[in-house]
DRENDO-1510 file (C-alpha; in Angstrom, 1 decimal, always signed):
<recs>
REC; n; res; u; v; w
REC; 1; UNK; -21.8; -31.8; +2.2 .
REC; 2; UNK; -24.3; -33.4; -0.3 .
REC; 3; UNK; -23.4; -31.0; -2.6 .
REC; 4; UNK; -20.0; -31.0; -2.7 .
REC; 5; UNK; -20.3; -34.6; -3.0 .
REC; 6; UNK; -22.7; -34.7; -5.5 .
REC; 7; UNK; -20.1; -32.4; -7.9 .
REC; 8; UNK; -17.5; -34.3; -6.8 .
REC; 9; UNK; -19.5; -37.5; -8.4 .
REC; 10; UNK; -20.2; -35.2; -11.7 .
REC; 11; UNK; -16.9; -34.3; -11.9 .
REC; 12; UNK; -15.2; -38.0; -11.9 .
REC; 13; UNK; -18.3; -39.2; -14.3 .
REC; 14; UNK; -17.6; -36.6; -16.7 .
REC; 15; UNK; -14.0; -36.3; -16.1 .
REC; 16; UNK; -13.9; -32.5; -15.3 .
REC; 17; UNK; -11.5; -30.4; -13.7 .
REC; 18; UNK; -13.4; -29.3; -10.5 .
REC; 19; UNK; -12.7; -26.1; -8.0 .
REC; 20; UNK; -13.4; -25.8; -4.7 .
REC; 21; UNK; -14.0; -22.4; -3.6 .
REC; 22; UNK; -12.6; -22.7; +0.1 .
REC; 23; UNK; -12.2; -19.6; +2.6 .
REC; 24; UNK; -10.1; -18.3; +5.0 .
REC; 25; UNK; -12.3; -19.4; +7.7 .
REC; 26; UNK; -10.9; -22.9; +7.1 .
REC; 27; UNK; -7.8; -20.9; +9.5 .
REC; 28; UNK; -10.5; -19.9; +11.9 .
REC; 29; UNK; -9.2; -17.7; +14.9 .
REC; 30; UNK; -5.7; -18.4; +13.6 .
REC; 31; UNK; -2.5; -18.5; +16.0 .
REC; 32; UNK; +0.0; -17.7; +13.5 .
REC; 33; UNK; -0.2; -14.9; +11.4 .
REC; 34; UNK; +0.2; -14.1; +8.4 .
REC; 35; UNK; -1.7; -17.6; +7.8 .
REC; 36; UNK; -0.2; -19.7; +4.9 .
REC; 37; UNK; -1.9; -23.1; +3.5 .
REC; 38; UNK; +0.4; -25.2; +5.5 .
REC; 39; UNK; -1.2; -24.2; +8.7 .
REC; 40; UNK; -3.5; -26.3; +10.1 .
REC; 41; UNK; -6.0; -23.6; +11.5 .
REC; 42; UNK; -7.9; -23.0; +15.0 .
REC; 43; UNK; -11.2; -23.8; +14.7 .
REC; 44; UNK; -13.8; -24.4; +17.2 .
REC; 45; UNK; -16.1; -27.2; +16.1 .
REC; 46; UNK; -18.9; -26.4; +18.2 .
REC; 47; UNK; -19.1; -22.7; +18.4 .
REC; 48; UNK; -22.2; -20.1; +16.6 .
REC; 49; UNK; -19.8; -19.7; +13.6 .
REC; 50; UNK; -18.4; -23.5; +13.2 .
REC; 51; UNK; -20.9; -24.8; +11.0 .
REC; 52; UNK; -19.5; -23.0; +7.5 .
REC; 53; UNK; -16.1; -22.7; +8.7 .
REC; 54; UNK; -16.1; -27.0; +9.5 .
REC; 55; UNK; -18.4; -27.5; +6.1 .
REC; 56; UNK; -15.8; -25.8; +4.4 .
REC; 57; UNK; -13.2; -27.7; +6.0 .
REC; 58; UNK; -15.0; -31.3; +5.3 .
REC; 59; UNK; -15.1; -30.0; +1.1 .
REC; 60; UNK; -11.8; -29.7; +1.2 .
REC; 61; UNK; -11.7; -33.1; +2.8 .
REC; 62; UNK; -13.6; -34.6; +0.0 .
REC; 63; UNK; -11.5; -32.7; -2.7 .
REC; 64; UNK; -8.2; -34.4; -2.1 .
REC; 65; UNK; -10.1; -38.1; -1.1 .
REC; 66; UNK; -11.4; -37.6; -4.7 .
REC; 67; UNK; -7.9; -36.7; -6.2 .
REC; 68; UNK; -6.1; -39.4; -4.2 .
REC; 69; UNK; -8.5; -42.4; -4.8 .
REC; 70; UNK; -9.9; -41.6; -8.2 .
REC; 71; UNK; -7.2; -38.7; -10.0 .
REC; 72; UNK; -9.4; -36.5; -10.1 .
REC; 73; UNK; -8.3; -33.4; -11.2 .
REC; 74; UNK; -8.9; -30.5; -8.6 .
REC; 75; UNK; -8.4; -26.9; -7.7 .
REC; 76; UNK; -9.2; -26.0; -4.0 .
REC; 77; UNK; -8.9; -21.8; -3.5 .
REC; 78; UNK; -8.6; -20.6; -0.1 .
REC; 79; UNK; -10.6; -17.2; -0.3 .
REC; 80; UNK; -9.7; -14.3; +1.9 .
REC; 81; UNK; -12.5; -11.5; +2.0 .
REC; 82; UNK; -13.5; -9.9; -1.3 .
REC; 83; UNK; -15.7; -7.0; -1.8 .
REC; 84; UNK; -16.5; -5.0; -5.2 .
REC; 85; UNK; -19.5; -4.4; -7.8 .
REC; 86; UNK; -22.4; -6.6; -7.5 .
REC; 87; UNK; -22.4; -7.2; -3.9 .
REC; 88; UNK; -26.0; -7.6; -2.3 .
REC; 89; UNK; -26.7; -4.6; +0.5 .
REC; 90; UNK; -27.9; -7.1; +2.7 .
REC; 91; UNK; -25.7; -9.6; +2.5 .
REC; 92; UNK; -24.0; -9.2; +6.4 .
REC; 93; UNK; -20.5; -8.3; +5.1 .
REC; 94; UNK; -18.5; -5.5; +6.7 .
REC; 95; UNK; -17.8; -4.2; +3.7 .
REC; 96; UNK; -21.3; -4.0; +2.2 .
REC; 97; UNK; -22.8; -3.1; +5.5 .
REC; 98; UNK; -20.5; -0.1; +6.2 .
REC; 99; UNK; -21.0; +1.3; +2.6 .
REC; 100; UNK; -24.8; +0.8; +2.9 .
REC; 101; UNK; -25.3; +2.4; +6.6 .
REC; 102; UNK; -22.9; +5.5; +5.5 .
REC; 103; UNK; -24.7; +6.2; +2.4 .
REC; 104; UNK; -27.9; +6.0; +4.3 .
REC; 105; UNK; -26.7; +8.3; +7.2 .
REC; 106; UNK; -27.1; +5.5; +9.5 .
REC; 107; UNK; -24.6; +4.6; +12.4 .
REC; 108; UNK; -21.9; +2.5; +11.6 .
REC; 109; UNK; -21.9; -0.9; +13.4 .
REC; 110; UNK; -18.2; -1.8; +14.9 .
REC; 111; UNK; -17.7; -5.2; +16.8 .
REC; 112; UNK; -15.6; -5.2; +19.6 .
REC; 113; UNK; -13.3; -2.1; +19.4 .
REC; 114; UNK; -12.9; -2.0; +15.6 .
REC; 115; UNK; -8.9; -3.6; +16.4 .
REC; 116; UNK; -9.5; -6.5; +14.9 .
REC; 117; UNK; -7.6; -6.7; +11.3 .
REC; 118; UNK; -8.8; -8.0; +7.9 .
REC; 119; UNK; -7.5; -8.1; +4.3 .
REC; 120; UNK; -9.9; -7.3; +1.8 .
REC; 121; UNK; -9.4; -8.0; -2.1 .
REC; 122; UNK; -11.4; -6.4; -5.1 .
REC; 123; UNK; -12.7; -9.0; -7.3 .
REC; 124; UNK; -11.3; -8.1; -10.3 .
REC; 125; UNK; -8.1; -9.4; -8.6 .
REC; 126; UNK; -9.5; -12.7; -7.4 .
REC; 127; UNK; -11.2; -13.8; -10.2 .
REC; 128; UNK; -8.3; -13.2; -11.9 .
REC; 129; UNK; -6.2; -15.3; -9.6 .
REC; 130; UNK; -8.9; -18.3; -9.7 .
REC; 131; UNK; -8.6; -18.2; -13.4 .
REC; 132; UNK; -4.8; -18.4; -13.4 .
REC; 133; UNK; -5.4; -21.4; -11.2 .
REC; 134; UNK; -7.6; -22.9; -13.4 .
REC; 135; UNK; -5.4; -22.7; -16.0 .
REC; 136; UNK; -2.6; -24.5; -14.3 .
REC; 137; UNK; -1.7; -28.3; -15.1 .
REC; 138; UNK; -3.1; -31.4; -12.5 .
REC; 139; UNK; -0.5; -31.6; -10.1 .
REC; 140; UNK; -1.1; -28.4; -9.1 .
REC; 141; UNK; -4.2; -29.1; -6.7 .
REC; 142; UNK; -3.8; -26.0; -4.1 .
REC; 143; UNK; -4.6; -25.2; -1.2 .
REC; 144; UNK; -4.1; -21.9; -2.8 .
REC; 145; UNK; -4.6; -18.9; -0.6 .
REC; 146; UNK; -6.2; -15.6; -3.0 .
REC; 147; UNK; -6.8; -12.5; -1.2 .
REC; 148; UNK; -4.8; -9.1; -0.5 .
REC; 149; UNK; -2.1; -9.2; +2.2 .
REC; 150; UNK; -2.5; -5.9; +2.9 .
REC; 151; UNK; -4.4; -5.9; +6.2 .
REC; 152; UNK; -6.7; -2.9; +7.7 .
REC; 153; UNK; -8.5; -2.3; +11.4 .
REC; 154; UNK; -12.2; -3.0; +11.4 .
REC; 155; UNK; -11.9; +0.6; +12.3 .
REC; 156; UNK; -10.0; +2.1; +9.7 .
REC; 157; UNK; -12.5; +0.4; +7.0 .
REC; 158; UNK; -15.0; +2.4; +8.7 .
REC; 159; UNK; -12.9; +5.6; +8.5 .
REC; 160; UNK; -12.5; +5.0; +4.8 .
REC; 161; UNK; -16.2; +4.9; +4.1 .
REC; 162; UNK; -16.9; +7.9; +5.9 .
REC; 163; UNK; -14.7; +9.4; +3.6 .
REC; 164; UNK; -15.2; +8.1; +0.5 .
REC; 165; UNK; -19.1; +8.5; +0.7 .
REC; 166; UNK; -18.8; +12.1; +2.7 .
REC; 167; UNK; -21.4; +10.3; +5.1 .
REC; 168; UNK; -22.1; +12.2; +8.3 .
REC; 169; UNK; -22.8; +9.1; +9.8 .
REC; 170; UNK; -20.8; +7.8; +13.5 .
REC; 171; UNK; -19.8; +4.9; +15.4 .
REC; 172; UNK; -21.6; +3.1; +17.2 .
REC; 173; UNK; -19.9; -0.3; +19.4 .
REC; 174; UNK; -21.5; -3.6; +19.6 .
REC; 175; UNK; -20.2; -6.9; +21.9 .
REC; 176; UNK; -17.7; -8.4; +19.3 .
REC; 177; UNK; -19.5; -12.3; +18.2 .
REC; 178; UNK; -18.0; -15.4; +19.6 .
REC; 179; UNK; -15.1; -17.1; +18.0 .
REC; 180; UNK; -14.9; -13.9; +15.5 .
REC; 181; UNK; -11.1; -14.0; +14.5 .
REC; 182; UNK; -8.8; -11.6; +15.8 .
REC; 183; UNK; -6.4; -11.2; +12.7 .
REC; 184; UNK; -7.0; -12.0; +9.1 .
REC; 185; UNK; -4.1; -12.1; +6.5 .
REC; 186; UNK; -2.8; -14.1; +3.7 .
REC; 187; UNK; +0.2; -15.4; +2.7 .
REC; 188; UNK; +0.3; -15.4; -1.1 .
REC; 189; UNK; +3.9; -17.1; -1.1 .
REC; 190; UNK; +2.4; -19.7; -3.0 .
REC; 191; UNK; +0.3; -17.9; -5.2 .
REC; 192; UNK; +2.7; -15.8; -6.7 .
REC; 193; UNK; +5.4; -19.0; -7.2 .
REC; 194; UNK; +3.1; -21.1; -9.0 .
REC; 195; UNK; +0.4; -18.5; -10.3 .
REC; 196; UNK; +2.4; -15.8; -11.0 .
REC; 197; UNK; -0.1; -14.0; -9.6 .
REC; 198; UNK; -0.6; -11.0; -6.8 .
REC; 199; UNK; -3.6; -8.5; -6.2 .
REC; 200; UNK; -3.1; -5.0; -7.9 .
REC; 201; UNK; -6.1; -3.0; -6.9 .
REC; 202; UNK; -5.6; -0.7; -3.6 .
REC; 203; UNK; -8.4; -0.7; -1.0 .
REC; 204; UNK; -9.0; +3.0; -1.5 .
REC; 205; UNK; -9.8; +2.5; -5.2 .
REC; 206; UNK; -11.9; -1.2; -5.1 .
REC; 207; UNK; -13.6; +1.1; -2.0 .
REC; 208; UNK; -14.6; +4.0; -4.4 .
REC; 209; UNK; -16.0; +2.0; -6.8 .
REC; 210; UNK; -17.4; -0.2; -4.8 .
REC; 211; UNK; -19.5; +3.0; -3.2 .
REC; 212; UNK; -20.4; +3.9; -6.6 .
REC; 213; UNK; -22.0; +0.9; -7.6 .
REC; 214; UNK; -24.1; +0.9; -3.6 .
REC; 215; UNK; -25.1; +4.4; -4.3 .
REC; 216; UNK; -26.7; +3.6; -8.0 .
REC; 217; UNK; -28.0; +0.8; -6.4 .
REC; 218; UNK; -29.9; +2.6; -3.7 .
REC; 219; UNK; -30.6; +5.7; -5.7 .
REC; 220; UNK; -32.7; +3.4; -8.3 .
REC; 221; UNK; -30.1; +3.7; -10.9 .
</recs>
Protein backbone atom coordinates (compact mmCIF):
# COMPACT_ATOMS: atom_id res chain seq x y z
CA UNK A 1 0.00 0.00 0.00
CA UNK A 2 3.03 2.41 0.30
CA UNK A 3 2.84 3.07 -3.04
CA UNK A 4 -0.45 3.95 -3.62
CA UNK A 5 -0.10 6.08 -0.83
CA UNK A 6 2.87 7.57 -1.72
CA UNK A 7 1.02 8.75 -5.27
CA UNK A 8 -1.73 9.59 -3.53
CA UNK A 9 0.59 12.16 -1.47
CA UNK A 10 2.24 13.40 -5.05
CA UNK A 11 -1.00 13.72 -6.38
CA UNK A 12 -2.61 16.15 -3.64
CA UNK A 13 1.06 18.10 -3.42
CA UNK A 14 1.01 18.70 -7.05
CA UNK A 15 -2.63 18.87 -7.47
CA UNK A 16 -2.97 16.09 -10.19
CA UNK A 17 -5.65 14.11 -11.41
CA UNK A 18 -4.71 10.59 -10.30
CA UNK A 19 -6.07 6.88 -11.68
CA UNK A 20 -6.30 3.98 -10.05
CA UNK A 21 -5.94 1.07 -12.07
CA UNK A 22 -8.35 -1.42 -10.09
CA UNK A 23 -9.37 -5.04 -11.26
CA UNK A 24 -12.09 -7.23 -11.33
CA UNK A 25 -10.66 -9.26 -8.69
CA UNK A 26 -11.85 -6.49 -6.34
CA UNK A 27 -15.50 -8.84 -7.08
CA UNK A 28 -13.55 -11.90 -6.22
CA UNK A 29 -15.59 -15.23 -6.54
CA UNK A 30 -18.57 -13.03 -7.33
CA UNK A 31 -22.32 -14.16 -6.31
CA UNK A 32 -24.02 -12.06 -8.75
CA UNK A 33 -23.33 -12.03 -12.23
CA UNK A 34 -22.85 -10.05 -14.57
CA UNK A 35 -20.92 -7.97 -11.70
CA UNK A 36 -21.59 -4.20 -11.78
CA UNK A 37 -19.48 -1.51 -9.54
CA UNK A 38 -22.27 -1.44 -7.01
CA UNK A 39 -21.61 -4.90 -5.88
CA UNK A 40 -19.75 -5.28 -2.98
CA UNK A 41 -17.69 -8.43 -4.07
CA UNK A 42 -16.88 -12.03 -2.34
CA UNK A 43 -13.55 -12.08 -1.39
CA UNK A 44 -11.74 -14.29 0.89
CA UNK A 45 -9.21 -12.34 2.90
CA UNK A 46 -7.16 -15.06 3.86
CA UNK A 47 -7.01 -17.36 0.96
CA UNK A 48 -3.50 -18.07 -1.68
CA UNK A 49 -5.05 -15.37 -4.04
CA UNK A 50 -6.25 -12.69 -1.35
CA UNK A 51 -3.21 -10.74 -1.11
CA UNK A 52 -3.61 -8.65 -4.73
CA UNK A 53 -7.28 -9.00 -4.83
CA UNK A 54 -7.46 -7.25 -0.87
CA UNK A 55 -4.39 -4.78 -1.95
CA UNK A 56 -6.38 -3.79 -4.60
CA UNK A 57 -9.31 -3.38 -2.60
CA UNK A 58 -7.39 -1.18 0.26
CA UNK A 59 -6.17 1.40 -3.12
CA UNK A 60 -9.42 1.84 -3.78
CA UNK A 61 -9.92 2.54 -0.10
CA UNK A 62 -7.33 5.18 -0.12
CA UNK A 63 -8.65 6.71 -3.57
CA UNK A 64 -11.92 7.90 -2.31
CA UNK A 65 -10.38 8.87 1.61
CA UNK A 66 -8.20 11.16 -0.63
CA UNK A 67 -11.15 12.58 -2.73
CA UNK A 68 -13.44 12.97 0.36
CA UNK A 69 -10.91 14.52 2.91
CA UNK A 70 -8.68 16.52 0.60
CA UNK A 71 -10.84 16.87 -3.21
CA UNK A 72 -8.62 15.25 -4.73
CA UNK A 73 -9.41 14.60 -8.06
CA UNK A 74 -9.49 10.76 -8.94
CA UNK A 75 -10.28 8.07 -11.54
CA UNK A 76 -10.52 4.48 -10.09
CA UNK A 77 -10.91 1.72 -13.35
CA UNK A 78 -12.17 -1.60 -12.53
CA UNK A 79 -10.09 -3.78 -15.09
CA UNK A 80 -11.56 -6.93 -16.43
CA UNK A 81 -8.89 -9.25 -18.29
CA UNK A 82 -7.04 -7.77 -21.25
CA UNK A 83 -4.84 -9.50 -23.58
CA UNK A 84 -3.12 -8.16 -26.93
CA UNK A 85 0.46 -7.04 -28.39
CA UNK A 86 3.21 -6.67 -25.99
CA UNK A 87 2.22 -9.22 -23.46
CA UNK A 88 5.22 -11.05 -21.72
CA UNK A 89 5.16 -15.09 -22.60
CA UNK A 90 5.77 -15.73 -19.14
CA UNK A 91 3.72 -13.60 -17.51
CA UNK A 92 0.92 -16.60 -15.99
CA UNK A 93 -2.05 -15.29 -17.94
CA UNK A 94 -4.39 -17.73 -19.68
CA UNK A 95 -4.23 -15.91 -22.56
CA UNK A 96 -0.51 -15.59 -22.99
CA UNK A 97 0.03 -19.02 -21.67
CA UNK A 98 -2.31 -20.88 -24.10
CA UNK A 99 -0.85 -18.87 -27.14
CA UNK A 100 2.72 -19.66 -25.99
CA UNK A 101 2.17 -23.62 -25.19
CA UNK A 102 0.19 -24.03 -28.77
CA UNK A 103 2.69 -22.32 -30.74
CA UNK A 104 5.26 -24.43 -29.09
CA UNK A 105 3.33 -27.74 -29.60
CA UNK A 106 3.12 -28.09 -25.95
CA UNK A 107 -0.01 -29.29 -23.99
CA UNK A 108 -2.40 -26.88 -23.10
CA UNK A 109 -2.96 -26.39 -19.28
CA UNK A 110 -6.93 -26.23 -18.36
CA UNK A 111 -7.88 -25.69 -14.55
CA UNK A 112 -10.64 -27.44 -13.34
CA UNK A 113 -12.79 -28.57 -16.38
CA UNK A 114 -12.19 -25.49 -18.60
CA UNK A 115 -16.24 -24.41 -17.42
CA UNK A 116 -15.30 -21.66 -15.75
CA UNK A 117 -16.15 -18.30 -17.87
CA UNK A 118 -14.12 -15.11 -18.43
CA UNK A 119 -14.39 -11.87 -20.61
CA UNK A 120 -11.37 -10.92 -22.19
CA UNK A 121 -10.75 -7.31 -23.90
CA UNK A 122 -8.08 -6.32 -26.48
CA UNK A 123 -6.25 -3.31 -25.41
CA UNK A 124 -6.79 -1.22 -27.97
CA UNK A 125 -10.36 -1.02 -26.42
CA UNK A 126 -9.29 -0.50 -22.88
CA UNK A 127 -6.91 2.02 -23.25
CA UNK A 128 -9.23 3.67 -25.10
CA UNK A 129 -11.85 3.54 -22.43
CA UNK A 130 -9.22 4.62 -19.60
CA UNK A 131 -8.53 7.65 -21.74
CA UNK A 132 -12.16 8.61 -22.15
CA UNK A 133 -12.18 8.43 -18.37
CA UNK A 134 -9.51 10.46 -18.03
CA UNK A 135 -10.97 12.95 -19.97
CA UNK A 136 -14.05 13.22 -17.92
CA UNK A 137 -14.73 16.16 -15.43
CA UNK A 138 -14.12 15.64 -11.23
CA UNK A 139 -17.20 14.38 -10.13
CA UNK A 140 -16.89 11.65 -12.13
CA UNK A 141 -14.59 9.49 -9.75
CA UNK A 142 -15.66 5.67 -10.99
CA UNK A 143 -15.70 2.78 -9.89
CA UNK A 144 -15.74 2.33 -13.61
CA UNK A 145 -15.81 -1.26 -14.78
CA UNK A 146 -13.59 -1.54 -18.57
CA UNK A 147 -13.56 -4.85 -20.07
CA UNK A 148 -15.72 -6.98 -22.79
CA UNK A 149 -19.00 -8.37 -21.64
CA UNK A 150 -18.81 -10.91 -23.91
CA UNK A 151 -17.91 -14.01 -21.79
CA UNK A 152 -16.08 -17.37 -23.13
CA UNK A 153 -15.30 -21.01 -21.29
CA UNK A 154 -11.74 -21.43 -20.15
CA UNK A 155 -12.30 -24.17 -22.68
CA UNK A 156 -13.42 -22.54 -25.56
CA UNK A 157 -10.31 -19.98 -25.37
CA UNK A 158 -8.28 -23.04 -25.63
CA UNK A 159 -10.31 -24.23 -28.71
CA UNK A 160 -9.69 -20.84 -30.26
CA UNK A 161 -5.97 -21.04 -29.99
CA UNK A 162 -5.73 -24.30 -31.43
CA UNK A 163 -7.26 -22.91 -34.25
CA UNK A 164 -5.89 -19.85 -34.80
CA UNK A 165 -2.20 -21.11 -34.43
CA UNK A 166 -3.09 -24.60 -36.31
CA UNK A 167 -1.16 -26.08 -33.13
CA UNK A 168 -1.33 -29.86 -32.82
CA UNK A 169 -1.15 -29.42 -29.35
CA UNK A 170 -4.03 -31.18 -26.56
CA UNK A 171 -5.50 -30.73 -23.30
CA UNK A 172 -4.26 -31.61 -20.55
CA UNK A 173 -6.48 -31.06 -16.76
CA UNK A 174 -4.97 -29.71 -13.75
CA UNK A 175 -6.84 -29.33 -9.99
CA UNK A 176 -8.53 -25.92 -10.56
CA UNK A 177 -6.51 -23.23 -7.63
CA UNK A 178 -8.40 -22.24 -4.58
CA UNK A 179 -10.71 -19.29 -4.51
CA UNK A 180 -10.27 -19.14 -8.56
CA UNK A 181 -13.66 -17.40 -9.55
CA UNK A 182 -16.20 -19.32 -11.21
CA UNK A 183 -17.66 -16.52 -13.56
CA UNK A 184 -16.12 -13.45 -14.80
CA UNK A 185 -18.24 -10.66 -16.56
CA UNK A 186 -18.69 -7.01 -16.67
CA UNK A 187 -21.35 -4.81 -16.58
CA UNK A 188 -20.43 -1.74 -18.75
CA UNK A 189 -23.90 0.05 -17.83
CA UNK A 190 -21.95 2.65 -16.44
CA UNK A 191 -19.27 2.90 -18.89
CA UNK A 192 -21.27 3.44 -21.83
CA UNK A 193 -23.67 6.29 -19.82
CA UNK A 194 -20.95 8.38 -18.73
CA UNK A 195 -18.09 7.33 -21.15
CA UNK A 196 -19.82 6.81 -24.12
CA UNK A 197 -17.72 4.08 -24.41
CA UNK A 198 -17.97 0.09 -25.32
CA UNK A 199 -15.28 -2.45 -26.58
CA UNK A 200 -15.34 -3.01 -30.47
CA UNK A 201 -12.71 -5.62 -31.13
CA UNK A 202 -14.12 -9.43 -31.22
CA UNK A 203 -12.04 -12.06 -29.41
CA UNK A 204 -11.31 -13.91 -32.63
CA UNK A 205 -9.63 -10.85 -34.16
CA UNK A 206 -7.65 -9.36 -30.70
CA UNK A 207 -6.80 -13.43 -30.64
CA UNK A 208 -5.21 -13.43 -34.24
CA UNK A 209 -3.22 -10.72 -33.58
CA UNK A 210 -2.36 -11.38 -30.52
CA UNK A 211 -0.81 -14.89 -31.99
CA UNK A 212 0.94 -12.95 -34.41
CA UNK A 213 2.80 -10.76 -32.24
CA UNK A 214 3.71 -14.43 -29.74
CA UNK A 215 4.91 -16.04 -32.87
CA UNK A 216 7.48 -13.02 -34.02
CA UNK A 217 8.25 -13.02 -30.55
CA UNK A 218 9.33 -16.62 -30.31
CA UNK A 219 10.56 -16.94 -33.83
CA UNK A 220 13.33 -14.05 -33.03
CA UNK A 221 11.49 -11.49 -35.14
Amino acid sequence: MHGAINMLGLAKRVKAKILQASTSEVYGDPEVHPQGEEYWGHVNPVGPRSCYDEGKRCAETLFFDYWRQHELPIKVARIFNTYGPRMQPNDGRVVSSFIVQALKGDPITVFGDGGQSRSFCYVDDLVEGITRLMLTGDSCTGPVNLGNSSEFTILELAEKVIKFTNSRSKLIFKPLPQDDPRQRQPDLSRAKALLEWQPKVALDDGLKETIAYFKRTLDGG
